[in-house]
DRENBAVEX-886679 format. One record per residue (C-alpha): chain; residue in one letter; z, y, x; residue number from 1. Coordinates in steps of 0.05 Angstrom, whole numbers, padded with zeros to 5 digits. Example, Ala and Ser with C-alpha at 12.3 -4.5 7.8 and 13.67 -1.06 7.14 Angstrom:
! DRENBAVEX-886679
  c  r       z       y       x    k
  A  A   00156  -00090   00246    1
  A  S   00143  -00021   00273    2
This chain:
! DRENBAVEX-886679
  c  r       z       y       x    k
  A  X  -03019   00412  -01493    1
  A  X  -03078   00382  -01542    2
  A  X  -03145   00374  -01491    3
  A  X  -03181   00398  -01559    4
  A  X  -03226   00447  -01523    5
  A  X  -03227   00418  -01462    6
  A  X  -03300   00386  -01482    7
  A  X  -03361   00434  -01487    8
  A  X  -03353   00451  -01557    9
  A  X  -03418   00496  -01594   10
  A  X  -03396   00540  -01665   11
  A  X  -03417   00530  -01736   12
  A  X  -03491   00556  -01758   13
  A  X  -03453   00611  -01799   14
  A  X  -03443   00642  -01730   15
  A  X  -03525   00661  -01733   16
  A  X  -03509   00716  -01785   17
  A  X  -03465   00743  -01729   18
  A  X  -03520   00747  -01675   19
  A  X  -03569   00765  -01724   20
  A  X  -03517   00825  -01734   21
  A  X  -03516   00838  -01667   22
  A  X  -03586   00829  -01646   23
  A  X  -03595   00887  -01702   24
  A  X  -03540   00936  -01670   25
  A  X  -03578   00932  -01609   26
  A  X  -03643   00949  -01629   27
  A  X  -03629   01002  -01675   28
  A  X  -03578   01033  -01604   29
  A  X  -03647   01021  -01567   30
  A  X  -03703   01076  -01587   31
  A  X  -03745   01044  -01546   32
  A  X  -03751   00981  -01587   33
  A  X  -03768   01015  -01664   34
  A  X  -03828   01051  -01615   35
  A  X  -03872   01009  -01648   36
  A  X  -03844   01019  -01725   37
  A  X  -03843   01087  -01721   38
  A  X  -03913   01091  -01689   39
  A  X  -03936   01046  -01743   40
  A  X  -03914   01081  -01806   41
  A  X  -03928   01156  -01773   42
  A  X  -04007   01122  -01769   43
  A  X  -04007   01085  -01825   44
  A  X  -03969   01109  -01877   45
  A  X  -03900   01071  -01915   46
  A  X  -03955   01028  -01964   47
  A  X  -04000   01007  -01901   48
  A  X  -03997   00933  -01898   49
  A  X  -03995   00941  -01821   50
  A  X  -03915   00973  -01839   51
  A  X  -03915   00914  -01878   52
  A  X  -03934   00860  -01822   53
  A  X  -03896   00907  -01770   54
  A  X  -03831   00897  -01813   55
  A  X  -03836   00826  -01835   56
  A  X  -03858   00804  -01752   57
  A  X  -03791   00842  -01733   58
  A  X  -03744   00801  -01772   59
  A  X  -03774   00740  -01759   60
  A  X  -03760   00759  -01688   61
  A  X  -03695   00783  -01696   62
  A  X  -03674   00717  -01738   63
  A  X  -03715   00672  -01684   64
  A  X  -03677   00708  -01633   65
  A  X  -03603   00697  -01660   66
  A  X  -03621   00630  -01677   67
  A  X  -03647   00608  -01603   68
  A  X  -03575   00644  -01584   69
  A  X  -03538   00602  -01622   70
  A  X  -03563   00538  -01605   71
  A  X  -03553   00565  -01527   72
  A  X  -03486   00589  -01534   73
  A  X  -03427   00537  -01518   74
  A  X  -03352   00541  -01493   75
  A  X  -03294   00500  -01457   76
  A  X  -03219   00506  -01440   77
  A  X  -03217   00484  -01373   78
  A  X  -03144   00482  -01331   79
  A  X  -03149   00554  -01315   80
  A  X  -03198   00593  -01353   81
  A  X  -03246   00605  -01410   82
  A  X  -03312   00575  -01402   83
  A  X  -03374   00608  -01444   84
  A  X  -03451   00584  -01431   85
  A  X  -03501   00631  -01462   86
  A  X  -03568   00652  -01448   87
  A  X  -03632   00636  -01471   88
  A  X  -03688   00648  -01407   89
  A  X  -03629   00651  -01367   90
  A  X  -03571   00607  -01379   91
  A  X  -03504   00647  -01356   92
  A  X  -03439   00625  -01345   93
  A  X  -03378   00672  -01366   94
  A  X  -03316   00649  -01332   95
  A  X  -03252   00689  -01358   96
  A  X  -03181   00668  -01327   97
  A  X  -03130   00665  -01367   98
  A  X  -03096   00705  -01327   99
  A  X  -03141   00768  -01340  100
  A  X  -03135   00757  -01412  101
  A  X  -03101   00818  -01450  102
  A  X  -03110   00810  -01519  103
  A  X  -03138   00755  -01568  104
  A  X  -03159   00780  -01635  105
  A  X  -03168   00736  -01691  106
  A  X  -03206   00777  -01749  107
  A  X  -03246   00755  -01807  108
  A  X  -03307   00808  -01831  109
  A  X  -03328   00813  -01901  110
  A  X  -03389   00764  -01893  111
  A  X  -03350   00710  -01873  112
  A  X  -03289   00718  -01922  113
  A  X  -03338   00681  -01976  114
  A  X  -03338   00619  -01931  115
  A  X  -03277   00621  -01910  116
  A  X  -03285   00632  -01824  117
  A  X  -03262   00673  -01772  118
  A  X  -03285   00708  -01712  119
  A  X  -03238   00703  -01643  120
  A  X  -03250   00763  -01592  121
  A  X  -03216   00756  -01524  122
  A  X  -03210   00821  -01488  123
  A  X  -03195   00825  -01406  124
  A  X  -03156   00884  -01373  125
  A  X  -03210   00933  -01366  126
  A  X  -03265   00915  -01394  127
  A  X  -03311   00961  -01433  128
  A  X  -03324   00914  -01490  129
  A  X  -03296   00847  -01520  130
  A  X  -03305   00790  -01458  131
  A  X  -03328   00742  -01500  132
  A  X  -03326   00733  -01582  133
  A  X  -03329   00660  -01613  134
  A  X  -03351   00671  -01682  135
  A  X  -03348   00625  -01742  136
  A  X  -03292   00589  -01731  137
  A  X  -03252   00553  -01789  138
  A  X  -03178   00583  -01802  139
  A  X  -03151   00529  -01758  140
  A  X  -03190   00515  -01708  141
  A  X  -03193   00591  -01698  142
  A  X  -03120   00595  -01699  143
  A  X  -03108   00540  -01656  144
  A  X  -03155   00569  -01591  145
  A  X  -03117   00635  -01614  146
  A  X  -03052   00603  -01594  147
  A  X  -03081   00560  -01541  148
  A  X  -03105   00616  -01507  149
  A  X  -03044   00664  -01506  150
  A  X  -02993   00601  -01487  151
  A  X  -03035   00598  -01425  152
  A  X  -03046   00667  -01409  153
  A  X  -02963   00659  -01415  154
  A  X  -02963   00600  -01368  155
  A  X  -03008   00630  -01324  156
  A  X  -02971   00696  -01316  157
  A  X  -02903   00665  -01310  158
  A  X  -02930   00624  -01252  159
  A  X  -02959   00683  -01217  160
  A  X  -02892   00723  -01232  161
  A  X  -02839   00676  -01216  162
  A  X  -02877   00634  -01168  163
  A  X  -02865   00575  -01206  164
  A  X  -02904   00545  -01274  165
  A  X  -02866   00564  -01338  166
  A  X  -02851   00506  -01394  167
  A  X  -02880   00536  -01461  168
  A  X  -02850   00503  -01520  169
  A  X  -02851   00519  -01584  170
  A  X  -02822   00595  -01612  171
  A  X  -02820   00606  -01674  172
  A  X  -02852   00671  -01707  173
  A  X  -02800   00724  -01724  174
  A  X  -02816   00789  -01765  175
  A  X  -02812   00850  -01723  176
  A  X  -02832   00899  -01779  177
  A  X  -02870   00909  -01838  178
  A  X  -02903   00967  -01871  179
  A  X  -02920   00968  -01954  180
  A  X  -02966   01013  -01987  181
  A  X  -02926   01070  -01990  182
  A  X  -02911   01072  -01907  183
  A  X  -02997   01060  -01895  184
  A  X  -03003   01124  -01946  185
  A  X  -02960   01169  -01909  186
  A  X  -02997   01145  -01843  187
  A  X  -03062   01156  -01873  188
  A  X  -03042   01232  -01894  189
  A  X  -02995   01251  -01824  190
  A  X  -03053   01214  -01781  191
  A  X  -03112   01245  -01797  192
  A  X  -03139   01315  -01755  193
  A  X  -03177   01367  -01787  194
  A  X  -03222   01364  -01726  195
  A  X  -03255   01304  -01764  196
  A  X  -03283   01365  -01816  197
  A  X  -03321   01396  -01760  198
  A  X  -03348   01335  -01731  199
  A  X  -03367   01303  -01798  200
  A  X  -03386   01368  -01828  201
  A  X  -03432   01400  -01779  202
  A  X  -03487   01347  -01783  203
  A  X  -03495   01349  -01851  204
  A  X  -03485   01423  -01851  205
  A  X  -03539   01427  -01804  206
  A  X  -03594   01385  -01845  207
  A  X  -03584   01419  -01903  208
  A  X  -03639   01475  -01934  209
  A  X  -03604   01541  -01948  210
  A  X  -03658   01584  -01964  211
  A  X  -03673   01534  -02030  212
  A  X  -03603   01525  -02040  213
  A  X  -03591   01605  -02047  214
  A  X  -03638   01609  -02105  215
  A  X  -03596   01558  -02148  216
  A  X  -03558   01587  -02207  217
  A  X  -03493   01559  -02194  218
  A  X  -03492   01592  -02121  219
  A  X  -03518   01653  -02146  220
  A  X  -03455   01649  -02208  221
  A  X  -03411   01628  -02145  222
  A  X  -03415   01683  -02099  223
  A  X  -03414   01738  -02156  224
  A  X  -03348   01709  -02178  225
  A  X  -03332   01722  -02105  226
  A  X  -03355   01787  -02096  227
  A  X  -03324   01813  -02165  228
  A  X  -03251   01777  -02149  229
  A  X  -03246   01761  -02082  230
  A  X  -03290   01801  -02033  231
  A  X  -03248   01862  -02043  232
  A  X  -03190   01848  -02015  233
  A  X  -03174   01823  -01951  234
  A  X  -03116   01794  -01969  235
  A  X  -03156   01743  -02021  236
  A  X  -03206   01739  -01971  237
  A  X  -03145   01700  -01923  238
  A  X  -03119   01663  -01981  239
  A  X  -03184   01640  -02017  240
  A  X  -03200   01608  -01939  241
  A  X  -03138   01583  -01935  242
  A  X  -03134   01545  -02002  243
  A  X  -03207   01519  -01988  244
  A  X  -03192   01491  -01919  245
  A  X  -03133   01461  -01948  246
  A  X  -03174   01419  -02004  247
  A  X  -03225   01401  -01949  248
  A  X  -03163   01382  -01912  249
  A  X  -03147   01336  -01971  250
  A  X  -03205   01315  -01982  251
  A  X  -03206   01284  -01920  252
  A  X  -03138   01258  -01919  253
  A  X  -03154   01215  -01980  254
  A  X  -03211   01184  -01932  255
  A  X  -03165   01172  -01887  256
  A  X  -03107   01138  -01930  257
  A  X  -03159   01091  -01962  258
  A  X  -03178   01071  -01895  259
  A  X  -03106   01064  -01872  260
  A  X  -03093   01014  -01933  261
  A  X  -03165   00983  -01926  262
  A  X  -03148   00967  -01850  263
  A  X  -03073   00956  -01843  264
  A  X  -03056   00930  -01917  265
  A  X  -03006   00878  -01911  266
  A  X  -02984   00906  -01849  267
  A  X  -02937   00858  -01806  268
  A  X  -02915   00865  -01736  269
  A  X  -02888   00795  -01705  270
  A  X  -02866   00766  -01643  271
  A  X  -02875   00693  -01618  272
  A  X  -02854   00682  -01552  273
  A  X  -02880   00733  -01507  274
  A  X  -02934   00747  -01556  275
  A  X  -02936   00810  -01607  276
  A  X  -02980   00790  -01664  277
  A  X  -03008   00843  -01720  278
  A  X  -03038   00814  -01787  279
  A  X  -03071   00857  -01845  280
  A  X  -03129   00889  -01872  281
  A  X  -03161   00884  -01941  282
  A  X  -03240   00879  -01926  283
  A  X  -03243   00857  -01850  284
  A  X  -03173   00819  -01851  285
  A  X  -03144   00824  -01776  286
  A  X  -03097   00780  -01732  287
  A  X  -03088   00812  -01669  288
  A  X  -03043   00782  -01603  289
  A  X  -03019   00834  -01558  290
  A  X  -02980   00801  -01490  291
  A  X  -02914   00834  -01467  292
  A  X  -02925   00834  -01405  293
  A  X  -02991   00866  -01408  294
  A  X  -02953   00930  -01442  295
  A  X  -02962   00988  -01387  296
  A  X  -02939   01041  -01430  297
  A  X  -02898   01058  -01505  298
  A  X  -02923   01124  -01535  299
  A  X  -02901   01156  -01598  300
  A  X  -02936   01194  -01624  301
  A  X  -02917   01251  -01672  302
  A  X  -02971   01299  -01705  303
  A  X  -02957   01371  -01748  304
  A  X  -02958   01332  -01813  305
  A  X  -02919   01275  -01781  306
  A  X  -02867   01329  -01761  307
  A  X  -02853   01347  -01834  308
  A  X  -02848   01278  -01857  309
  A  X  -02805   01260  -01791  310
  A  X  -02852   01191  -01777  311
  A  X  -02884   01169  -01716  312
  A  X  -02928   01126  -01686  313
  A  X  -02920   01079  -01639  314
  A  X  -02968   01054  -01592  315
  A  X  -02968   00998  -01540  316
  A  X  -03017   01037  -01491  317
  A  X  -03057   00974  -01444  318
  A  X  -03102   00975  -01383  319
  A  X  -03148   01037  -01384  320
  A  X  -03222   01021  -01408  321
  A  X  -03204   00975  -01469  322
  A  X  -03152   00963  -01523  323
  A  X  -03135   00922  -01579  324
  A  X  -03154   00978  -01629  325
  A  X  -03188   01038  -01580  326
  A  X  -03254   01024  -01630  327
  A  X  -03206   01055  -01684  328
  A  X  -03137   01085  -01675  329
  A  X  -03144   01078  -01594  330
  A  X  -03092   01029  -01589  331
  A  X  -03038   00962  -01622  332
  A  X  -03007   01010  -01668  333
  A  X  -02947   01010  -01718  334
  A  X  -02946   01071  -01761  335
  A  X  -02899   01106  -01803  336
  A  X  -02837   01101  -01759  337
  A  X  -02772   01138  -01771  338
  A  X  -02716   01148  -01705  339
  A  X  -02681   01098  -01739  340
  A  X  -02743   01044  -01749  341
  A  X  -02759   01060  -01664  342
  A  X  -02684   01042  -01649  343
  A  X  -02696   00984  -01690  344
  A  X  -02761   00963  -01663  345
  A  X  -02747   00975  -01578  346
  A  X  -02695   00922  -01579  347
  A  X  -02737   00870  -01606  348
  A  X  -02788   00885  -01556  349
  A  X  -02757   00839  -01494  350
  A  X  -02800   00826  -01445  351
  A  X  -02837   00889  -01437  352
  A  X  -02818   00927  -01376  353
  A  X  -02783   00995  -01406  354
  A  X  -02716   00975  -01425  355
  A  X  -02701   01038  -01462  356
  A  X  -02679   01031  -01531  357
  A  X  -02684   01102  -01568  358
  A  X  -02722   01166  -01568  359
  A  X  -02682   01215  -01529  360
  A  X  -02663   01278  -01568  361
  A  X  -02680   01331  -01511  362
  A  X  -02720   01328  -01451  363
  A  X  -02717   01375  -01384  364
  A  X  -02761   01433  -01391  365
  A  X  -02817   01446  -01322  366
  A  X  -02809   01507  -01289  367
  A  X  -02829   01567  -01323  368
  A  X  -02879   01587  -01260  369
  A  X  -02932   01536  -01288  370
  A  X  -02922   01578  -01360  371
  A  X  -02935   01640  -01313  372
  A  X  -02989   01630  -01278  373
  A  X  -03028   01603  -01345  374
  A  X  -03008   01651  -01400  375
  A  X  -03038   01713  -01375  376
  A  X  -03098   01696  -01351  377
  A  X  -03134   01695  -01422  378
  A  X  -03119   01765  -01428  379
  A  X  -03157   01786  -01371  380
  A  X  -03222   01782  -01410  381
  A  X  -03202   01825  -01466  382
  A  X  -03170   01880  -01420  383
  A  X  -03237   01883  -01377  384
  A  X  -03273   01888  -01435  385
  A  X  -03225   01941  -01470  386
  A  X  -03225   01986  -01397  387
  A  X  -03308   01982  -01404  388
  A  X  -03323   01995  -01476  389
  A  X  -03257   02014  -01500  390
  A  X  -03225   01981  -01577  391
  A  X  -03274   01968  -01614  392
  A  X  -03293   01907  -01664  393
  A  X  -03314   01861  -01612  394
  A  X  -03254   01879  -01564  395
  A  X  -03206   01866  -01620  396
  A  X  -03234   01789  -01638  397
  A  X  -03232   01790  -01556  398
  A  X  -03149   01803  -01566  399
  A  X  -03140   01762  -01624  400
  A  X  -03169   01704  -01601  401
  A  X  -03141   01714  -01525  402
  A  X  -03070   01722  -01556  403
  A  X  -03078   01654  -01597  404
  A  X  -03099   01619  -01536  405
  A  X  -03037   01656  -01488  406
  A  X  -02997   01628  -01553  407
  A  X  -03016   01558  -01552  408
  A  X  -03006   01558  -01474  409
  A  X  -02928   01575  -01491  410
  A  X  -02929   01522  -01542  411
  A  X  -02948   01475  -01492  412
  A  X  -02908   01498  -01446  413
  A  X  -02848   01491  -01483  414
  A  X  -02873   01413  -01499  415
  A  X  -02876   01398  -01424  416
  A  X  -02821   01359  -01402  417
  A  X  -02786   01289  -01380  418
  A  X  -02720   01245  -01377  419
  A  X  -02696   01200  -01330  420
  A  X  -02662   01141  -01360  421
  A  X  -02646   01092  -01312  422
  A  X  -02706   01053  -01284  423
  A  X  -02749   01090  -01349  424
  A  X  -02780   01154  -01336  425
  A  X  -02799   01192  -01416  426
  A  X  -02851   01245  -01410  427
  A  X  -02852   01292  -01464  428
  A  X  -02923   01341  -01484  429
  A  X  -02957   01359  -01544  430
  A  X  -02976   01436  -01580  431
  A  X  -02962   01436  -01658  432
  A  X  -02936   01356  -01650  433
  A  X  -02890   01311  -01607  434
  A  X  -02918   01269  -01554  435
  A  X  -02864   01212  -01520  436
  A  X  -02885   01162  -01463  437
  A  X  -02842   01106  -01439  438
  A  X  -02867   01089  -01368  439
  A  X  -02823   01031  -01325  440
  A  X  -02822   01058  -01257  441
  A  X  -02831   00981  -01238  442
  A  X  -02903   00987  -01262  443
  A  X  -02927   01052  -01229  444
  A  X  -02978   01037  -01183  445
  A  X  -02980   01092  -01133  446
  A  X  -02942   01156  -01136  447
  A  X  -02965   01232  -01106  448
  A  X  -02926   01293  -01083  449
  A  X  -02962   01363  -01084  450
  A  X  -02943   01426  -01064  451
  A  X  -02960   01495  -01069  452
  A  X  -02940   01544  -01016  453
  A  X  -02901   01592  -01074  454
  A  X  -02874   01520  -01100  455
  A  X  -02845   01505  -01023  456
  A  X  -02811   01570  -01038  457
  A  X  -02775   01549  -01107  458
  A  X  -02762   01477  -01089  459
  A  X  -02816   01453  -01132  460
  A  X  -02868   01401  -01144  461
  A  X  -02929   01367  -01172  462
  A  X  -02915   01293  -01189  463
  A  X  -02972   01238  -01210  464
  A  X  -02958   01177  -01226  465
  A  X  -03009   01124  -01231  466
  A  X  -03010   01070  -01282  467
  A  X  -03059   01006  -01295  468
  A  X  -03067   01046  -01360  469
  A  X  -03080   01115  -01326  470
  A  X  -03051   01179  -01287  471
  A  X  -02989   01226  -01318  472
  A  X  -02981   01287  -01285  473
  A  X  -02923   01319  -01281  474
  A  X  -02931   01405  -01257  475
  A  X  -02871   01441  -01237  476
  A  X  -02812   01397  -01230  477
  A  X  -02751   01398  -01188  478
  A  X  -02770   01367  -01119  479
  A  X  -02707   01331  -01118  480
  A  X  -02731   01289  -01192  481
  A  X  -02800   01287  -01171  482
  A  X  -02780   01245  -01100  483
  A  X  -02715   01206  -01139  484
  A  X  -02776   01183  -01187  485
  A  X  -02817   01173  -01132  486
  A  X  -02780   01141  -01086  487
  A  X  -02737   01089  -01135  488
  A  X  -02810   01065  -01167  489
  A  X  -02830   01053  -01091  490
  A  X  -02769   01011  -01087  491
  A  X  -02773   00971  -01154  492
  A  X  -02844   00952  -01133  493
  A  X  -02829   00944  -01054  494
  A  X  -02813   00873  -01059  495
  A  X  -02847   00856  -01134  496
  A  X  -02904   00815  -01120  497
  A  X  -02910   00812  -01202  498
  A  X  -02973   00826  -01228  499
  A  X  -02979   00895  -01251  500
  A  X  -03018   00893  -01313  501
């Protein structure tokens, strides 16, 4: 292996407009620091020439700043980690193992793409935010620590796995799938949630003045359209909503494919090694390195709109706290997937822990007490209310909205449920879509038994299992699954002294 990085090494200059970037992100996240701005112009007016000096001091600081943190900020491969020196007042040392390294992300934002560099991010099991980010970096040099990097976090985990140091040579990239415009469409339109029309609307909802806007003519033309057509009938009433939610559906969904093709567009999934690797993206282009080993869980991932096109999404679900892509579509993702395309893809995946190679087509069902002992307890409110003040307008929303909610606890209900497949456990959940996990028993953490006295009873039980990526819970089951599952991921691990992320 080249000792390329094995001297303190600093990045190009171009890396200042990335602190500079950065320096700005954190100021405008800290109130405290535009204090003085806002103090300023509220005083003085936007023409003062104390806004003026006030503005023109704060870049020079924020440029001085970025500037003094490039010139402090160096790295080094040593034999066993990542070595980054940064700090300006205080000079810090970040020491990262490769061992602890999860991902390495190779991406190349739109200011950069004119000169032709890249920044690497290296991401830890766990963390919160990206470890450490080298920006600037030429294609090959970038690629080169990119590859560096994961070959040792290889090394380093086939040493502490096997107990002996693992020879890397070289593998040669193979094509695990690819995805054209037409596939990142269909993800763009199945993917996206009308919640995002509430949470994008409300704000600007909320800013906007409806007493002027009532007085404007094409309102006032508006609503006595609606009255004369549509306001006398209840029925139109339901369909005009209906037909409007749907364009703001739309509406959104466009947003959403664009940003699908702007993100993943060419999308490629490859292998090297033990190393998944994801390329694309039009604006920001992307080069992402997931490990193997570090896969804790496989989720697909099925919405409404998904379920009438009959494509998924798969997900390689990591350590809880940080993923490749949690800052956009939570996790490494490959979208528009058919049953075919999964039994296609889980084969090529050797070397992650599930060995299962296709969706199952049915699941066992929990008990119907946890359905029970949920599904009428909504109801409660309306009847108390209906016994006090008897049916009346309010009572009847109270019903209607009680029944939807004692209907979507059936739905769920009905979702619940899990397969044993040899040393795989699936789990099965979702409401209007399909939710499938594929959890190795070998990398379950700790395991919990619960009982209820009425479940004692009925030979039932709560299971948890705990994963480096989080808990699944699973209410109701037959006590004999819940310690088979129990007690063969005790055994798988009793003697694995692997590491389990």
């Amino acid at each position: 292996m080249t000792n390329k990085f094995s001297q303190w090494s600093s990045l190009s200059a171009w890396s200042v407009i990335s602190f500079t970037l950065f320096t700005i992100k954190r100021v405008l996240s800290s109130g405290y620091a535009l204090i003085p701005v806002v103090y300023t112009v509220w005083n003085q007016g936007f023409n003062s020439p104390a806004v003026i000096v006030v503005a023109l001091l704060s870049v020079i600081g924020i440029l001085a700043f970025s500037v003094l943190q490039w010139l402090k900020f160096r790295f080094q491969i040593s034999e066993y980690k990542l070595n980054i020196e940064h700090g300006i007042i205080f000079k810090k040392v970040d020491e990262i193992p490769f061992s602890k390294i999860q991902n390495v992300r190779l991406q190349q934002p739109l200011y950069f793409r004119p000169m032709g560099l890249y920044s690497l991010v290296v991401e830890t099991a766990g963390s919160k935010g990206n470890e450490a980010e080298l920006s600037a970096l030429k294609y090959k040099a970038a690629l080169a620590l990119k590859k560096r990097l994961m070959s040792e976090q290889e090394q380093s985990h086939s040493t502490n796995t096997e107990g002996m140091p693992h020879r890397c040579s070289a593998t040669q990239q193979q094509t695990v799938t690819q995805k054209n415009l037409k596939d990142l469409l269909l993800f763009g339109l199945y993917q996206n949630n009308a919640i995002w029309v509430a949470v994008i609307l409300g704000p600007i909802l909320g800013q906007l003045d409806w007493e002027s806007m009532e007085n404007l003519a094409s309102l006032q033309s508006f609503w006595a359209w609606y009255d004369g057509n549509i306001a006398s009938s209840s029925i139109l009433q339901i369909a005009f909503a209906l037909v409007a939610f749907a364009l703001l559906y739309l509406t959104f969904s466009l947003i959403s494919m664009a940003s699908a093709v702007l993100k993943y567009l060419p999308y490629r999934l490859s292998r090297s090694g033990k190393t998944l690797q994801r390329t694309g993206g039009i604006i920001a282009k992307q080069n992402d390195a997931l490990a193997l080993t570090r896969i804790q869980v496989v989720k697909f991932y099925q919405p409404l709109i998904g379920r009438l096109l009959k494509l998924w999404t798969v997900y390689f679900q990591q350590v809880k706290g940080h993923e490749v892509e949690q800052r956009g579509d939570c996790n490494m993702l490959v979208p528009s997937m058919t049953r075919r395309h999964i039994g296609e893809l889980l084969p090529k995946l050797t070397g992650i822990a599930a060995t299962s190679t296709a969706l199952p087509q049915q699941y066992q069902r929990i008990n119907s007490g946890w359905l029970w002992r949920r599904v009428s307890l909504p109801l409660l409110v309306p009847m108390i209310n209906t016994y006090f003040h008897g049916l009346d307008g309010y009572t009847e929303i109270l019903w209607l909205a009680a029944s939807l909610l004692s209907f979507a606890i059936y739905l769920r209900y009905r979702q619940y449920g899990y397969v044993i497949n040899a040393d795989n456990l699936w789990f099965h959940s979702g409401l209007l879509g399909h939710s499938w996990q594929l959890i190795a028993l070998c990398k379950v953490q700790h395991v919990s038994i619960t009982q209820s006295p009425s479940q004692k009873n009925r030979q039932l039980a709560n299971l948890e299992i705990g994963l480096a990526s989080g808990a699944i819970k699973l209410p109701y089951i037959a006590i004999q699954d819940a310690q088979y599952i129990a007690e063969r991921a005790l055994l798988l691990i009793h003697n694995d002294h692997r590491n389990w992320i």
